[in-house]
C-alpha positions, 0 to 999 in steps of 0.5 A, spaced: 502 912 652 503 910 644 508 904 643 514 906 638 514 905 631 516 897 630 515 892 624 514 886 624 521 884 626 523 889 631 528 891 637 526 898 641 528 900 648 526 906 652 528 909 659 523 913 663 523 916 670 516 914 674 514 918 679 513 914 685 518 911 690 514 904 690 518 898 686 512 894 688 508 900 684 510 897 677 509 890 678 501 890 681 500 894 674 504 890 669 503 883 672 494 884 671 496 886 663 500 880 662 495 876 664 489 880 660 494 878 654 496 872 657 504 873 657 508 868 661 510 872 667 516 872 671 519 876 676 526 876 679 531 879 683 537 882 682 542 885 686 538 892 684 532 891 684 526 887 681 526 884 674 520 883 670 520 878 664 514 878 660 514 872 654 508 870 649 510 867 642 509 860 639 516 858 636 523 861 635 520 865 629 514 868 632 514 872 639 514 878 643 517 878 649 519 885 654 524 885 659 524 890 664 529 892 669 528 898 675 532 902 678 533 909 681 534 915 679 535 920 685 529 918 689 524 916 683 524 909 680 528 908 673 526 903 669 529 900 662 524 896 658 527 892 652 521 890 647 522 885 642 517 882 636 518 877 631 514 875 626 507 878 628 503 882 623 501 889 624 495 890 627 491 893 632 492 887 637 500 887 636 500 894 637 496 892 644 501 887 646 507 892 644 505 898 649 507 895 655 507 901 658 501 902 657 499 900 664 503 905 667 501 912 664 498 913 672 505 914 675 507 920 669 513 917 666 518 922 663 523 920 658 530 920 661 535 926 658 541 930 659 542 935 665 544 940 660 538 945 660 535 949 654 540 954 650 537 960 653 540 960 661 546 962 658 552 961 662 548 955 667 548 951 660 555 953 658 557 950 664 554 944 664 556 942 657 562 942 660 561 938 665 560 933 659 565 935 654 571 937 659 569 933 666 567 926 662 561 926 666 557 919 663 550 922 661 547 920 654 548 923 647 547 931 644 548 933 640 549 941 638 548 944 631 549 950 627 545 950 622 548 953 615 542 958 614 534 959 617 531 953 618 525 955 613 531 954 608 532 947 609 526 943 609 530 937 609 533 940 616 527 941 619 525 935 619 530 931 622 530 937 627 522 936 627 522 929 629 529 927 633 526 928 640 528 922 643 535 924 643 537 931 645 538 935 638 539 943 640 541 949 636 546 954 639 548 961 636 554 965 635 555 966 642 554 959 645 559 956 638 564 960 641 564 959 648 565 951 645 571 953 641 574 955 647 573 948 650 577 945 644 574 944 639 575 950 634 572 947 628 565 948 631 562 953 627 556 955 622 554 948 618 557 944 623 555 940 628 558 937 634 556 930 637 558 927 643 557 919 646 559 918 652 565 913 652 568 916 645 571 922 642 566 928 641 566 929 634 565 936 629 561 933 623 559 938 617 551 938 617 551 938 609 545 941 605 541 936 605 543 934 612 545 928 611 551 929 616 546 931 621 542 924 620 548 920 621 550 923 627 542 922 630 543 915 627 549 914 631 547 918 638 541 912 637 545 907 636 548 908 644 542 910 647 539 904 649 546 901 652 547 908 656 540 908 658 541 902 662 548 903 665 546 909 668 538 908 671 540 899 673 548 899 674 546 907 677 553 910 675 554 916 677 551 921 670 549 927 670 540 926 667 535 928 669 527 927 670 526 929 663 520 934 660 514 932 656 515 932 649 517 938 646 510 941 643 514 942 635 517 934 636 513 928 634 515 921 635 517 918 629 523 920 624 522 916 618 517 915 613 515 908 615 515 911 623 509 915 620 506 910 617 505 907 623 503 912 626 497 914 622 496 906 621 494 906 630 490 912 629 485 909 623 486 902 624 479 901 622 478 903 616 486 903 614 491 897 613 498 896 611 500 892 605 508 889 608 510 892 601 508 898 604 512 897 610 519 895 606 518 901 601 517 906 607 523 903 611 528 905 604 524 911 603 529 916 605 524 922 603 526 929 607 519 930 610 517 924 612 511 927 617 508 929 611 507 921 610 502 922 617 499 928 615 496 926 608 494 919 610 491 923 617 487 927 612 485 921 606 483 917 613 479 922 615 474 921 609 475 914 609 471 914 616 465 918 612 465 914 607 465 908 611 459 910 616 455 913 609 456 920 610 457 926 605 464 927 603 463 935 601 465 932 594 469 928 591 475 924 593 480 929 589 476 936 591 476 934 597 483 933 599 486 938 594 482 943 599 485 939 605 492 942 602 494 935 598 494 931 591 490 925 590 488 921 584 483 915 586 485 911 580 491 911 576 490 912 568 488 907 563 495 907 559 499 906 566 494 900 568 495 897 561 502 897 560 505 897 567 499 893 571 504 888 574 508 894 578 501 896 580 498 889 584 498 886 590 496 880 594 492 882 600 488 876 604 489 872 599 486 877 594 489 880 588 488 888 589 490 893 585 493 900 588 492 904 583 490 910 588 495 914 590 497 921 594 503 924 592 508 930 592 513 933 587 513 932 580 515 925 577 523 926 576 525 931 581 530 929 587 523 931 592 518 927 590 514 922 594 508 917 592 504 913 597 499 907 593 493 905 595 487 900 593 480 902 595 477 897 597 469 898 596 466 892 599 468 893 605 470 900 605 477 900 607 484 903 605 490 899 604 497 902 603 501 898 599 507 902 597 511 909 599 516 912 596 519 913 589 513 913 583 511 907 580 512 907 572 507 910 568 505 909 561 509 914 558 516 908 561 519 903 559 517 897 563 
């Protein structure tokens, strides 16, 4: 199992349902991981179960540490691991000691959803949106949305819809919105969405055209997901979750651009590295498709391997990629270099390198755009992201 995305200083939370009914399960396997990456270990008792403290760090501004807390959900194991990095740099060994996890891919571990099931049950669903809205059962955030128009007309939609699979974000129809209204809340109608955290008031939010409002409402569902998550699975508060599903096979794990970075970053660590400009550039870059991030450094790593392994690459750089479906430019012009030089260098390793390769989409001044710079490091054949996100100035910019 993959760790989610992190930076270098970051806090992540996950719950998950294991499929065995052993607490001592869990121990036998994470406590020989803790000691292959030499993590201090502790393991105590509370009133409802073991719990698992794992701790390696030099100094207050440079650890990681994870805690675990098991519980139960029906007759299998629950469990909340809350993980914490500061000040590690991302590299393939930090990825390591982050996927705590890991070792428990053996016991099939499910994410923890709501009981709602999928739209299409029809009544069932209704009724168990209900359950939730009307009988204030405690459960975990939904959301439900009526999208302003088709999908395939709002690619800025679609992507938030593409990559929220950590939380339940589900699409209704004409039938199911006025079943809804009837509970209450009449506003729910096309281009709105309705939100629900358990504990507060559910709330009708218009989507916006360029689903800002669905994006603060994933947000904001986030935001509550690790505090119920715990509430339900260690204090064992009646809630109505289940054990939940694979991933949706159309969702990805990550949402923002600098998820996706890291993502394609765990896949090709050995021939691609990832400037901390490029980290804080990625966090801020609010681009509508932040997947395309993964897929065209997917597809950029994809002949960083041949070239480091001396193969053919069909062509050049540029040809190539533009057969793969994207725009790449190996090196940037002598006018932009010569007058905007500073916006292009980077220290890496103690080396000033230049990132005057780039992939990009979108033309410069259109609302849509996105650009990824990278330097080509020729002795040692690695790639090395340096900024993601807005067009660096060019030659033809005043600087």
């Amino acid at each position: 199992m993959k760790s989610s995305s992190f930076t270098s200083s970051s806090r992540q939370s996950i719950g998950l349902i294991l499929e065995t009914t052993y607490f001592e399960d869990v121990s036998a396997l994470i406590r020989p991981w803790a000691d292959k990456y030499q993590f201090v270990f502790e393991n105590t008792e509370s009133d409802l179960g073991p719990v698992f403290k794992l701790y390696r760090g030099i100094n207050r501004q440079k650890f990681i540490k994870h805690d675990i807390k098991l519980g139960k959900l029906g007759s299998s194991i629950a469990m909340v691991v809350t993980s914490v990095s500061k000040g590690h740099p991302i590299d393939s060994f930090t990825h390591e000691l982050m996927n705590v996890v890991s070792p428990l891919a053996g016991l099939k571990p499910k994410y923890v959803r709501n009981d709602i099931g999928p739209v299409e049950d029809g009544i069932k669903f209704i009724n168990n949106i209900k359950v939730h809205l009307i009988n204030k059962k405690v459960g975990l955030p939904f959301i439900l949305i009526s999208p302003p128009h088709n999908l395939d007309e709002s690619p800025e939609l679609k992507a938030v819809l593409v990559d929220s699979d950590d939380i339940d974000v589900i699409r209704v129809g004409r039938r199911t919105k006025g079943k809804i209204r009837e509970l209450g809340y009449q506003d729910f109608c096309k281009g709105q969405l309705l939100l629900h955290i358990p504990g507060h008031d559910t709330k009708v939010m218009p989507i916006e055209p360029s689903a800002i409002g669905l994006r603060d409402a994933v947000t904001a569902a986030r935001a509550h997901h690790a505090r119920l998550l715990e509430k339900i699975l260690v204090n064992n508060v009646e809630a109505e979750v289940t054990a939940g599903s694979e991933h949706r096979p159309y969702q990805h794990t990550c949402w923002r651009a600098d998820g996706s970075l890291l993502k394609a970053w765990s896949k090709h660590y050995q021939v691609l590295e990832i400037h901390p400009n490029a980290l804080e550039t990625a966090l801020n870059c609010n681009y509508y498709d932040p997947e395309w991030v993964f897929d065209s450094l997917n597809a950029l790593c994809i002949l960083a391997k041949k070239w480091k392994a001396g193969e053919s690459l069909g062509g050049n750089w540029e040809q190539t990629m533009k057969s793969y479906g994207y725009d790449f430019s190996p090196r940037s012009s002598v006018n932009t270099l010569g007058k905007c030089l500073r916006h292009y260098q980077f220290t890496h390793e103690g080396k000033t390198i230049i990132a005057d390769a780039h992939l990009g989409r979108g033309n410069q001044g259109s609302k849509n755009v996105i650009r990824i710079y990278l330097h080509r490091d020729e002795e040692r054949k690695m790639l090395v992201v340096c900024h993601v996100g807005s067009h660096l100035p060019t030659g033809s910019q005043t600087t």
